[in-house]
MARGU-879597 format. One line per 10 residues: number of its first residue (from 1); their letters; for each residue y, x, z of N, C-alpha, C. Coordinates in Angstrom, 1 decimal. Example, Ala and Ser with C-alpha at 12.3 -4.5 7.8 and 13.67 -1.06 7.14 Angstrom:
1) AS) -5.7/13.2/7.8/-4.5/12.3/7.8/-3.3/13.2/7.8 ~ -2.2/12.8/7.1/-1.1/13.7/7.1/0.0/12.9/7.9
end
This chain:
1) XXXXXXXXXX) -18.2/0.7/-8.2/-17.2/1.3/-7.3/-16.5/0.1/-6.6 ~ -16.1/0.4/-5.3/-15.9/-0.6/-4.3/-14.3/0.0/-4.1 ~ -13.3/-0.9/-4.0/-12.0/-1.0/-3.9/-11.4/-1.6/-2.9 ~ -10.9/-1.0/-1.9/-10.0/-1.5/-0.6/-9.0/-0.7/-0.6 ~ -8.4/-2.1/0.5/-6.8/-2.1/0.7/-6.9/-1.1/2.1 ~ -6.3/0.2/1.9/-6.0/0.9/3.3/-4.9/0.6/3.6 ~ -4.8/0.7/5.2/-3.6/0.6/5.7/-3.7/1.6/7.1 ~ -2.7/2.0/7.5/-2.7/3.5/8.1/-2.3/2.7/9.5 ~ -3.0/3.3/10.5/-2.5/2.5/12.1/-1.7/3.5/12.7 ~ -1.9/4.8/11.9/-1.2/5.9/12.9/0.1/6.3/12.5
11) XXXXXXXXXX) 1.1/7.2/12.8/2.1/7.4/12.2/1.9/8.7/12.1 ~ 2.6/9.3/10.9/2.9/10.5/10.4/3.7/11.6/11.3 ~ 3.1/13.1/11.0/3.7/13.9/12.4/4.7/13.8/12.0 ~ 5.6/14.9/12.3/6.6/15.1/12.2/8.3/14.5/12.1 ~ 9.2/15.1/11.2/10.2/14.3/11.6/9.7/12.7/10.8 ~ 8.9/12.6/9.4/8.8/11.6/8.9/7.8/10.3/9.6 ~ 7.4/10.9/10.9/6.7/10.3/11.9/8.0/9.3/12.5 ~ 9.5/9.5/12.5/10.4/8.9/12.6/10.9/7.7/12.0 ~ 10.3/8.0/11.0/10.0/7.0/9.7/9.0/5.9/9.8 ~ 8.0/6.3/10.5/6.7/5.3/10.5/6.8/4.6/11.6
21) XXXXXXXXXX) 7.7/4.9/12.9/8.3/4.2/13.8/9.1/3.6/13.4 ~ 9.9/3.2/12.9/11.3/2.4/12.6/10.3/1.6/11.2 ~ 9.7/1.9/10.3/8.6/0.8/9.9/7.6/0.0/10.4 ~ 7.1/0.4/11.6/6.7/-0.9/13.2/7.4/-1.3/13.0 ~ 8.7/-0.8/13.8/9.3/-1.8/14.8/10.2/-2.8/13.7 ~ 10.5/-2.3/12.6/11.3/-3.1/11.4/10.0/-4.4/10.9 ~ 9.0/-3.8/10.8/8.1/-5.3/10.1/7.4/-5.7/10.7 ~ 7.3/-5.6/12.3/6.7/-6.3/13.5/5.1/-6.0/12.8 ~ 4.7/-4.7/12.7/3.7/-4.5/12.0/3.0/-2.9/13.2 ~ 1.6/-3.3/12.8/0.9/-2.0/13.5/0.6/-0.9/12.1
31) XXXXXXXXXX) 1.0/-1.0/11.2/0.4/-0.2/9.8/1.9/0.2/9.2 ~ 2.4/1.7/9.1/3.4/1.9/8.5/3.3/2.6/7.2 ~ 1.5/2.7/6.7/1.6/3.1/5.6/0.4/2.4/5.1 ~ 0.7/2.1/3.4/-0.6/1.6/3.0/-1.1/2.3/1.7 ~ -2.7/2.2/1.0/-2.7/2.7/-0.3/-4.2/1.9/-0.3 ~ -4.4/2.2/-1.8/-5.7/2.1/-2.3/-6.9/3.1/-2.4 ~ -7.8/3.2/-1.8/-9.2/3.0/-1.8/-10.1/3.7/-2.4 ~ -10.8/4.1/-3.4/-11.7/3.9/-4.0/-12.8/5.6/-4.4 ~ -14.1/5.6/-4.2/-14.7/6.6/-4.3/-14.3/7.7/-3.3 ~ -13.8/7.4/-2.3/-13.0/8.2/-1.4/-12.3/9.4/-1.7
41) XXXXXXXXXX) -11.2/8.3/-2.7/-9.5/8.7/-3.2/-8.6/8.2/-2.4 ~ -7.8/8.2/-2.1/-6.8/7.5/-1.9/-5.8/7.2/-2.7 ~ -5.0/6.6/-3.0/-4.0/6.3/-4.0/-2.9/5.6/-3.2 ~ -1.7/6.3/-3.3/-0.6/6.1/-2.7/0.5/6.2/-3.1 ~ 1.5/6.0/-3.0/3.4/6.4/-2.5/3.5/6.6/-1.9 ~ 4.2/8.4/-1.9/4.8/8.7/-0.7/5.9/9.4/-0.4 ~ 6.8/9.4/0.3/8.4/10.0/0.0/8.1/11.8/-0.2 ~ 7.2/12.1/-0.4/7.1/13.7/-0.5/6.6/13.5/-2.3 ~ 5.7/12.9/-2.4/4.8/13.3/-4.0/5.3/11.4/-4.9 ~ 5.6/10.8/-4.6/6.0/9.5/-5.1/4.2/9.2/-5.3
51) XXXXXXXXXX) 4.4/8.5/-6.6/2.5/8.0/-6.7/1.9/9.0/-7.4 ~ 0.5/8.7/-6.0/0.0/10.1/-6.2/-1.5/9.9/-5.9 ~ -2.2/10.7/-5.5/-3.9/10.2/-4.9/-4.3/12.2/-4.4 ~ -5.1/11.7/-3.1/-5.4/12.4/-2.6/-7.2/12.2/-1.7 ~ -7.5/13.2/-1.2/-9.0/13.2/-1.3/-8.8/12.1/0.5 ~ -9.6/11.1/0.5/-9.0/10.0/1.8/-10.2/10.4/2.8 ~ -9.3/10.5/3.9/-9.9/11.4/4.8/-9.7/9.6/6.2 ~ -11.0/9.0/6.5/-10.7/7.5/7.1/-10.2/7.9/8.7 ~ -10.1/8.9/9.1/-9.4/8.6/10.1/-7.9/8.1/10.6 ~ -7.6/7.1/11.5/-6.6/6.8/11.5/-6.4/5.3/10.6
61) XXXXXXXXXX) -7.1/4.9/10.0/-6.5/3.9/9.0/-7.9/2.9/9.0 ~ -7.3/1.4/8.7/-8.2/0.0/8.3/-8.8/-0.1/7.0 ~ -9.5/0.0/6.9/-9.5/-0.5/5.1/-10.9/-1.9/5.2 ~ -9.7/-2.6/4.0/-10.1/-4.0/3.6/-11.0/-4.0/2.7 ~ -11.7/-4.0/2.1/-12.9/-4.3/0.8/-12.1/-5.4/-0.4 ~ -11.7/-5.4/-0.9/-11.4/-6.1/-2.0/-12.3/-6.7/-3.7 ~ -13.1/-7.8/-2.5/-14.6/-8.0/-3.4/-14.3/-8.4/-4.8 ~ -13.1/-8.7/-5.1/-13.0/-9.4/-6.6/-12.0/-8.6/-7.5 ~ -11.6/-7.0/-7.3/-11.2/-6.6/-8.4/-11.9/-5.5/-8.5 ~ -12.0/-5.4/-10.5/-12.7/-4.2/-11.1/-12.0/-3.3/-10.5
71) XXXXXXXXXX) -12.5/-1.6/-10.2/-12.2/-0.6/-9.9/-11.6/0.2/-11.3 ~ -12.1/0.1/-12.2/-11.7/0.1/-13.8/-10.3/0.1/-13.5 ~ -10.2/-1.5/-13.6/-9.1/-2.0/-14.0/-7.6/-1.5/-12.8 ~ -8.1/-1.4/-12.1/-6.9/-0.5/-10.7/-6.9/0.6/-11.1 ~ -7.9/1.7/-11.3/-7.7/2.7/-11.8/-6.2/2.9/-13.3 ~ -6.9/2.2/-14.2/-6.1/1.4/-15.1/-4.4/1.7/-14.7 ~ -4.4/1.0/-13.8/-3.3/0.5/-13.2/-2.6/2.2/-12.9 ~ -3.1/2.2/-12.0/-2.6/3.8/-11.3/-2.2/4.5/-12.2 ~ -2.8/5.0/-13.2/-2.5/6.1/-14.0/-1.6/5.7/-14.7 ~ -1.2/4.0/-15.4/0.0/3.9/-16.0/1.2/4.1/-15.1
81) XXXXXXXXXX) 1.1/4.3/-14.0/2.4/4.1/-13.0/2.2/5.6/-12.0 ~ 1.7/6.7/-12.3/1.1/8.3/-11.8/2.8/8.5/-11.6 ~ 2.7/9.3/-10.9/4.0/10.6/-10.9/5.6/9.7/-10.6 ~ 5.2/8.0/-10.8/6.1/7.4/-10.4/7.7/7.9/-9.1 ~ 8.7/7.8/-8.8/9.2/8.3/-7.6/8.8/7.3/-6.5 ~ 8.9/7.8/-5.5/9.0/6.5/-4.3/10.3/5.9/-4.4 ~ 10.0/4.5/-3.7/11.2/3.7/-4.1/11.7/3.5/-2.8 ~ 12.8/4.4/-2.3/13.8/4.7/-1.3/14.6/3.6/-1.5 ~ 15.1/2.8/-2.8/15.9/2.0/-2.7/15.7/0.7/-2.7 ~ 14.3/0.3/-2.6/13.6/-1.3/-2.1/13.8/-1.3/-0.9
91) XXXXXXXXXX) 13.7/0.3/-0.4/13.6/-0.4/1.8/14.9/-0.8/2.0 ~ 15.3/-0.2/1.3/16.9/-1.6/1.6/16.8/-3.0/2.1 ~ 15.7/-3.7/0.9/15.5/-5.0/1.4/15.4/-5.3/2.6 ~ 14.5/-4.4/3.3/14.3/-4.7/4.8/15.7/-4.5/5.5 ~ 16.9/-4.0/5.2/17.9/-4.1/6.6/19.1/-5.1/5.9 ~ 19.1/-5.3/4.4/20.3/-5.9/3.5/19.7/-7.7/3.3 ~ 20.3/-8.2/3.1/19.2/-9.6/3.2/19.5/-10.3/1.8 ~ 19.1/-9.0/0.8/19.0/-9.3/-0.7/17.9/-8.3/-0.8 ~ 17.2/-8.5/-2.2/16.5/-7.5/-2.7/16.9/-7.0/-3.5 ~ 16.7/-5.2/-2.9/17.2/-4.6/-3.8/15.9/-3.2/-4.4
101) XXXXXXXXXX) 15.8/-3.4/-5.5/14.5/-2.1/-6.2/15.0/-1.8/-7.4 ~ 14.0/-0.9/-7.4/14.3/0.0/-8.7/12.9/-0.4/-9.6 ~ 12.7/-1.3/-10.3/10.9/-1.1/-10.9/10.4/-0.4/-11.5 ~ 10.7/0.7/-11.6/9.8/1.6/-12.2/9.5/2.4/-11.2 ~ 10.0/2.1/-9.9/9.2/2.8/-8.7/8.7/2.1/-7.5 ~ 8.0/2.8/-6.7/7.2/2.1/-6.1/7.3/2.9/-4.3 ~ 7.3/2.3/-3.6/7.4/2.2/-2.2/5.8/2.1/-1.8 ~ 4.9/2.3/-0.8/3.5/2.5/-0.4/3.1/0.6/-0.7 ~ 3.7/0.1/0.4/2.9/-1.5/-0.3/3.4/-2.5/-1.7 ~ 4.5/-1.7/-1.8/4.1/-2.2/-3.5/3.5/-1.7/-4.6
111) XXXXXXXXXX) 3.2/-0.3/-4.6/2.0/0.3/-5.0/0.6/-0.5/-4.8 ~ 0.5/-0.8/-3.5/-1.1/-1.9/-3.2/-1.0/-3.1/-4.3 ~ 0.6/-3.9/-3.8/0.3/-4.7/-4.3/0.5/-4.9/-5.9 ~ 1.0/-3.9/-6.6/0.5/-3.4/-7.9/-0.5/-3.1/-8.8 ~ -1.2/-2.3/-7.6/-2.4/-2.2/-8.0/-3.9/-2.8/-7.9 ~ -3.4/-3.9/-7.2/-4.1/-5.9/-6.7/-3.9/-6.3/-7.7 ~ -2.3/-6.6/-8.4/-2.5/-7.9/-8.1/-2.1/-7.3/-10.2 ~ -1.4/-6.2/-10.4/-1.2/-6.0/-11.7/0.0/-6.3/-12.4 ~ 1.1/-6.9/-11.2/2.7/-7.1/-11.4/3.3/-6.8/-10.3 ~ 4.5/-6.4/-11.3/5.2/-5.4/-9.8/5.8/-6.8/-9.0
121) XXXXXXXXXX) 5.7/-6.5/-8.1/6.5/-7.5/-7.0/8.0/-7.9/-7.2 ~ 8.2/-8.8/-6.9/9.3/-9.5/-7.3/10.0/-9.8/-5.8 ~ 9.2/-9.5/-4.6/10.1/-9.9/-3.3/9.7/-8.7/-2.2 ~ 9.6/-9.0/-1.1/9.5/-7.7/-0.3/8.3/-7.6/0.3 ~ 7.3/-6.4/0.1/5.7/-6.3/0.4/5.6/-5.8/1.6 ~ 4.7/-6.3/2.9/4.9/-6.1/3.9/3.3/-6.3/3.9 ~ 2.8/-5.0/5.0/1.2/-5.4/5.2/0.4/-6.8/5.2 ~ 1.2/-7.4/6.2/0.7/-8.7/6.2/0.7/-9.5/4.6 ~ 1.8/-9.4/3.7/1.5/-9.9/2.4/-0.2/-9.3/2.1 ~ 0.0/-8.3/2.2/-1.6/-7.3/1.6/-2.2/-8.4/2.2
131) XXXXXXXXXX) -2.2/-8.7/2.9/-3.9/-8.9/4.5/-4.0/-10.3/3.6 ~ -2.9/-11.4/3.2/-3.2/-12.7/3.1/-3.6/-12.5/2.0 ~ -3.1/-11.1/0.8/-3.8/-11.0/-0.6/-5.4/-11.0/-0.2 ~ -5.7/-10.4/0.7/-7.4/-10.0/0.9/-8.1/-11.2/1.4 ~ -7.4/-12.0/2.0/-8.1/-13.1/2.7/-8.1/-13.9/1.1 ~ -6.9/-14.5/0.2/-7.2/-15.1/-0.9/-8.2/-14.4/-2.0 ~ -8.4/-13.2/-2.1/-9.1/-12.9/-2.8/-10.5/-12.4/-2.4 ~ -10.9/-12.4/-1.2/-12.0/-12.8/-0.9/-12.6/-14.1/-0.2 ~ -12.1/-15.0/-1.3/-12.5/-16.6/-0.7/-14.2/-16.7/-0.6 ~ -14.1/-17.2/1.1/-14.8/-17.5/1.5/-15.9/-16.5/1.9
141) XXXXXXX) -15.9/-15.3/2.3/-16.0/-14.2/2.4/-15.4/-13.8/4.3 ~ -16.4/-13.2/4.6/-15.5/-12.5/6.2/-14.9/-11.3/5.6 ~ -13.5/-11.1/6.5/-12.9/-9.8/6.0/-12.7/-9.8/7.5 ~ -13.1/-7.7/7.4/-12.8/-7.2/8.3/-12.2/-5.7/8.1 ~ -12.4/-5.1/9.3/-12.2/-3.7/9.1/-13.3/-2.9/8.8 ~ -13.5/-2.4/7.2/-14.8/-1.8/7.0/-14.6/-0.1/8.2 ~ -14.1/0.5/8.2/-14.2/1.6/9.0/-13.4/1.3/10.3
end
């Protein structure tokens, strides 16, 4: 089983499409949502279902290949941290210039990078952290956009 980093280029309808605009324009980023990957699951946070997984439908979104972790072991991961809430109170970090979270919950890129890396983040996860996790962990390796 083959494990990537998704990241969503499109924004969400509705009013929470409000949401995925003010996460551009806040992290100078084209991806306002991210999740993991695998057997075409998706695995996410999201302010409706907190962590959750759904059947991943590729349109609209990048996904990275992440050649060097077991699918096992993320799986692993996921299910100890299922049903988790979303973490409304880390996006703080982005407008307060402290960090602020809750750890036992999880916001969309620290979900990924939880489920990389196997510890919860200790500072503030922004796509581009994911993309340099993917470039380090596929040393020496092209990374691109598989879809």
């Amino acid at each position: 089983m083959t494990v990537y980093l998704a990241l969503r280029r499109t924004d969400t309808p509705g009013l929470l499409g409000l949401f995925s605009k003010y996460t551009r324009w806040r992290l100078h980023t084209v991806y306002p949502h991210g999740g993991i990957v695998i057997d075409d699951v998706l695995y996410e946070s999201t302010f409706e279902n907190g962590v959750s997984s759904r059947p991943f439908v590729p349109e609209g979104w990048d996904l990275y290949e992440l050649t060097n972790l077991n699918a096992q072991d993320v799986l692993q991961r996921f299910t100890s941290v299922l049903h988790r809430p979303y973490d409304w109170f880390s996006l703080l970090a982005f407008v307060l210039p402290w960090r602020a979270s809750v750890s036992q919950w999880f916001y969309c890129f620290e979900l990924c990078w939880y489920l990389i890396h196997g510890t919860s983040p200790n500072h503030r996860v922004t796509p581009e952290n994911l993309l340099i996790g993917v470039l380090n962990a596929n040393k020496n390796r092209p990374v691109g956009v598989v879809y």
